[in-house]
C-alpha positions as CSV (number, residue, x, y, z in Angstrom):
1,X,-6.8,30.5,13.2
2,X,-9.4,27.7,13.6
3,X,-8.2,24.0,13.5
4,X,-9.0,22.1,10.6
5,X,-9.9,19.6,12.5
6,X,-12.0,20.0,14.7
7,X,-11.7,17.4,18.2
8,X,-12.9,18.5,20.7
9,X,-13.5,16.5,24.1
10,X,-16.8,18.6,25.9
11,X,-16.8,17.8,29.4
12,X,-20.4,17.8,30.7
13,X,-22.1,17.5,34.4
14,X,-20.8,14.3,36.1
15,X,-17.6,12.2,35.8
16,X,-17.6,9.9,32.2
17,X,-19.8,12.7,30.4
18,X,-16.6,13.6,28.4
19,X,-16.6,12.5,24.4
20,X,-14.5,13.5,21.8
21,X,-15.7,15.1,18.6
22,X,-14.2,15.6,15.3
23,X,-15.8,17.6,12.3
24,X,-13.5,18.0,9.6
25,X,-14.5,19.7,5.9
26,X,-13.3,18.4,2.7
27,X,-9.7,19.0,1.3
28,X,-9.0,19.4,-1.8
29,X,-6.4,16.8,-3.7
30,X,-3.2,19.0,-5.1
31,X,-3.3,18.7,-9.1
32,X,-0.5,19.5,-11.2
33,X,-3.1,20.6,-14.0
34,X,-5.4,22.6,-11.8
35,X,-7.3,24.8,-14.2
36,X,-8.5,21.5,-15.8
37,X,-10.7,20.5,-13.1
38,X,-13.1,23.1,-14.3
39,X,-15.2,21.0,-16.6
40,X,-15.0,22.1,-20.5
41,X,-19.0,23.4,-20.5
42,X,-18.2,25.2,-17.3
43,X,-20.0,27.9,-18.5
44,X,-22.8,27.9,-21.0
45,X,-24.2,31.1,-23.2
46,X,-22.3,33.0,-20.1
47,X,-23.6,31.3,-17.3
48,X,-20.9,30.4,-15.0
49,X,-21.8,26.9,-13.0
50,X,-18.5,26.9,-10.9
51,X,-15.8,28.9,-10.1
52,X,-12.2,29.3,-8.4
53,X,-12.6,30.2,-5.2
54,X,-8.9,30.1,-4.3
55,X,-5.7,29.6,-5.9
56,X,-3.3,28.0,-4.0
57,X,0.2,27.5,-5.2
58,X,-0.2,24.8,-8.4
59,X,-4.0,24.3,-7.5
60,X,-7.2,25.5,-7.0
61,X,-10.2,25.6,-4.6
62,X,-13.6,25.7,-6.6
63,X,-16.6,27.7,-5.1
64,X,-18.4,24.3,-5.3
65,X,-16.5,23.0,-2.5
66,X,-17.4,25.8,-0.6
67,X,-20.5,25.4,-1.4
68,X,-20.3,21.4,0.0
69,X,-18.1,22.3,2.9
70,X,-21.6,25.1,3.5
71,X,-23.8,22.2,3.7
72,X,-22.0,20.1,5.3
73,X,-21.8,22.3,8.4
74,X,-25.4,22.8,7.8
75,X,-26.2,19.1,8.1
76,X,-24.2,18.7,11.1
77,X,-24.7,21.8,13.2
78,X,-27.6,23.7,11.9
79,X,-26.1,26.1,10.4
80,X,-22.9,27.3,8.2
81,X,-19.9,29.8,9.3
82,X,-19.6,32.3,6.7
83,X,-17.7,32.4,3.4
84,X,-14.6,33.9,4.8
85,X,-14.1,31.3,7.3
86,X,-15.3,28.7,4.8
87,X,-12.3,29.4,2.0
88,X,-9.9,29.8,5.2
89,X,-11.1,26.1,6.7
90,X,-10.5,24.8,3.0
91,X,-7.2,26.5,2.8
92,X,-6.1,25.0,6.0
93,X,-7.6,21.4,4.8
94,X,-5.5,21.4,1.5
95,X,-2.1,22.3,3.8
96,X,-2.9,19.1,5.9
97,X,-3.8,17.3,3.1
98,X,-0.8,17.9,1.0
99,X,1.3,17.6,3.5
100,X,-0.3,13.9,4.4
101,X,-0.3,12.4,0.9
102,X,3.5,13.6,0.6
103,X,4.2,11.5,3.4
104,X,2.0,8.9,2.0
105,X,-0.3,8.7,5.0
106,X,-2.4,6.0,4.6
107,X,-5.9,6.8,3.4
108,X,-9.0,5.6,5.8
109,X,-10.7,1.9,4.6
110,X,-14.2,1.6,3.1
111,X,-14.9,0.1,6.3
112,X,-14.0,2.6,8.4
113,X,-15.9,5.2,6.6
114,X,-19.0,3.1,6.6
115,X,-18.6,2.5,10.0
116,X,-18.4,6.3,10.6
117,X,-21.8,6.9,7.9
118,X,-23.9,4.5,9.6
119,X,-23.0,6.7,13.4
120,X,-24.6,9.8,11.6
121,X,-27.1,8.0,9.4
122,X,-28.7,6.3,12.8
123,X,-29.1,10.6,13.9
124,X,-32.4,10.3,11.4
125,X,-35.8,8.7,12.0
126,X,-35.5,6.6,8.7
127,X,-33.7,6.2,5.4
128,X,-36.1,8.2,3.7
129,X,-36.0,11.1,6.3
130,X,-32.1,11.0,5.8
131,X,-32.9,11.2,1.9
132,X,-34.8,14.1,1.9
133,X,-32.7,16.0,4.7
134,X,-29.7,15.5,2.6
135,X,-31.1,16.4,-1.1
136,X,-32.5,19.6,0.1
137,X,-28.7,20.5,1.1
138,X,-27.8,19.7,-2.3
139,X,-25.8,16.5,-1.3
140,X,-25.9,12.6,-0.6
141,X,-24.7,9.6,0.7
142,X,-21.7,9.0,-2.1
143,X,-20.6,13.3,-1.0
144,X,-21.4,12.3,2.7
145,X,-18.9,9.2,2.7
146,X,-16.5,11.6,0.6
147,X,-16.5,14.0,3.3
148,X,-16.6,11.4,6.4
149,X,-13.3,9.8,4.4
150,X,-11.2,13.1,4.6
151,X,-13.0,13.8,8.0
152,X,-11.0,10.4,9.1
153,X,-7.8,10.6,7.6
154,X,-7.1,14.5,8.2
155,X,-8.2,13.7,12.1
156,X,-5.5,10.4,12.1
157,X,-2.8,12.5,10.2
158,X,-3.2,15.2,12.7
159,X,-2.8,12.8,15.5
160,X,-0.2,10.8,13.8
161,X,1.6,14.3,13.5
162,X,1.6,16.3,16.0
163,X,0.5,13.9,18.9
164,X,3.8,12.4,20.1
165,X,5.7,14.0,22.6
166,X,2.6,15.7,24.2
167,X,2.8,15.1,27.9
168,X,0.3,16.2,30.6
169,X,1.6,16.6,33.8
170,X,-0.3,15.7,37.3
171,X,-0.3,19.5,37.5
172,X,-1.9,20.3,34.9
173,X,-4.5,17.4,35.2
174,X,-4.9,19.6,39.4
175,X,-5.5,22.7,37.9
176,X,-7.9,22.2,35.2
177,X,-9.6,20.1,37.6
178,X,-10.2,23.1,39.9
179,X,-10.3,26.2,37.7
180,X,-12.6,24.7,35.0
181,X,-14.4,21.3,36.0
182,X,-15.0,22.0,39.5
183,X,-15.8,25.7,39.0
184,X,-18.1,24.9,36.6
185,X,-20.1,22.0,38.0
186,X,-20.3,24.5,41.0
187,X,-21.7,27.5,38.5
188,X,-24.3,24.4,37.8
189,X,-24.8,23.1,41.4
190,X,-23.6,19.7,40.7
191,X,-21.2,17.9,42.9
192,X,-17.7,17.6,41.3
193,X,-17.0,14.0,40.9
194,X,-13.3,13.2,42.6
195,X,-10.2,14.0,40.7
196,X,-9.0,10.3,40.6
197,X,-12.3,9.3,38.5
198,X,-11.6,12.4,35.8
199,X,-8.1,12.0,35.3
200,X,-7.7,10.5,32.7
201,X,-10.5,12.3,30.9
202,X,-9.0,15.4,32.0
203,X,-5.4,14.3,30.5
204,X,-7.1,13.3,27.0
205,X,-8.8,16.6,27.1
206,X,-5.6,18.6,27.4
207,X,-3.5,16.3,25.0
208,X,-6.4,16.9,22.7
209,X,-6.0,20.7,22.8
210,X,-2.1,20.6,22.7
211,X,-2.4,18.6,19.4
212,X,-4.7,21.2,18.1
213,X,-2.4,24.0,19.4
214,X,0.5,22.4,17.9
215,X,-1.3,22.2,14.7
216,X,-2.8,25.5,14.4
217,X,1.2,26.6,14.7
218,X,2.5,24.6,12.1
219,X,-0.4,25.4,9.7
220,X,-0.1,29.2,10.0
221,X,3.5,28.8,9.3
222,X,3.4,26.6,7.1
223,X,0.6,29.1,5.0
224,X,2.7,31.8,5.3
225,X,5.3,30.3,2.9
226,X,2.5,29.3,0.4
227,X,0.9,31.9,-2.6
228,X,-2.8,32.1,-1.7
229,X,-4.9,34.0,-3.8
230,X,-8.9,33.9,-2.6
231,X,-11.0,35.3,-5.3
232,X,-13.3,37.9,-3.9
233,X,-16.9,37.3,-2.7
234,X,-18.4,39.9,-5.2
235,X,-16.6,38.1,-8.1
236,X,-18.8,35.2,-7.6
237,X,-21.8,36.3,-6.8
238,X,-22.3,37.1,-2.9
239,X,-22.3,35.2,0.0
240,X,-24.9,31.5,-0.8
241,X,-24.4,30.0,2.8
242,X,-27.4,31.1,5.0
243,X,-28.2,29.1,7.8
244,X,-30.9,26.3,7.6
245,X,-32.0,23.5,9.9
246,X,-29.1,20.6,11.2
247,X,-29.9,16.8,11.3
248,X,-33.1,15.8,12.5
């Protein structure tokens, strides 16, 4: 099962060239009234303009989130996974997220999604350049933010809950340090910086993937209690995610 949130640290040649990542989708708010978040004119003279992609317990995924969640990955990486994985990713986002706003986690400030917008806004040449990128995925800024929002609080809720307790040991921190970092600086014929400057790196790196361990765990259990019924590709029309060019 893939994370739902993505954070990953990549450790690169030299000692400091390690940076955490984190690419969330979207998650879709529970509703008590699901069905009625299909718009009234959802389909005119038989022409269908969104769909349920899943139905999950009271509420449902709609194929136009997939469809966003498609371009999303598009704008950031270049290219989308496929539909399968897309409802799956969705699935796991709308466990998180109901499990978050029953706890009342705190939901990210403007500020901090700003902050976060203007980060991938400065990957463009201009405002315009950023315009035109984004409109040809079928998006903009306002669905950007939206997504960078639950990007931020799914990443700090899956901290928040299931970060504590995590310990790294010195071992660990060793062995990493010579099966993976050195060994591969050596496949690239780069010196391995010493273990005392990468240590802590090295321990965030690990505490990183024990978090995402530890949620993958609790998601797949806690789907397995849940009634999740993903409407088949061929009901809706095929698979509409092809790849197309990232941010540039």
């Amino acid at each position: 099962m893939q994370r739902v949130v993505v954070l990953i640290i990549l450790l690169a040649g030299i000692a400091g060239r390690i940076a955490a990542q984190a690419s969330p989708p979207p998650v879709p708010s529970p509703h008590p009234q699901a069905e009625s978040r299909l718009r009234p004119d959802a389909v005119r003279e038989g022409v269908v303009i969104d769909g349920i992609a899943v139905r999950i317990e009271d509420d449902i995924i709609l194929e136009s989130e997939v469809t966003e969640l498609a371009a999303v990955q598009k704008l950031l990486d270049g290219k989308s996974r496929g539909r399968a994985d897309l409802v799956n990713e969705l699935v796991d986002q709308w466990v998180l997220g109901r499990e978050g706003e029953t706890g009342n986690f705190p939901k990210p400030s403007d500020a901090e999604v700003q902050a976060a917008f203007d980060r991938l806004a400065a990957n463009f040449s201009s405002a315009a350049n950023r315009k035109a990128k984004l409109e040809g995925l079928g998006l903009d800024d306002s669905i950007v933010k939206r997504q960078l929002r639950t990007q931020i609080y799914l990443s700090s809720f899956i901290e928040y809950r299931f970060r504590p307790g995590v310990e790294i040991t010195d071992k660990a921190v060793s062995d990493y340090y010579q099966t993976e970092l050195a060994a591969e600086l050596m496949k690239k014929k780069e010196p391995a910086p010493p273990l005392a400057g990468v240590t802590n790196n090295i321990r965030e790196l690990l505490t990183e993937k024990e978090v995402s361990r530890r949620a993958d765990e609790w998601i797949a259990d806690a789907r397995s209690r849940l009634r999740v019924d993903v409407v088949a590709d061929d009901e809706i029309g095929g698979d509409r995610h092809g790849d197309t060019g990232g941010v540039k």
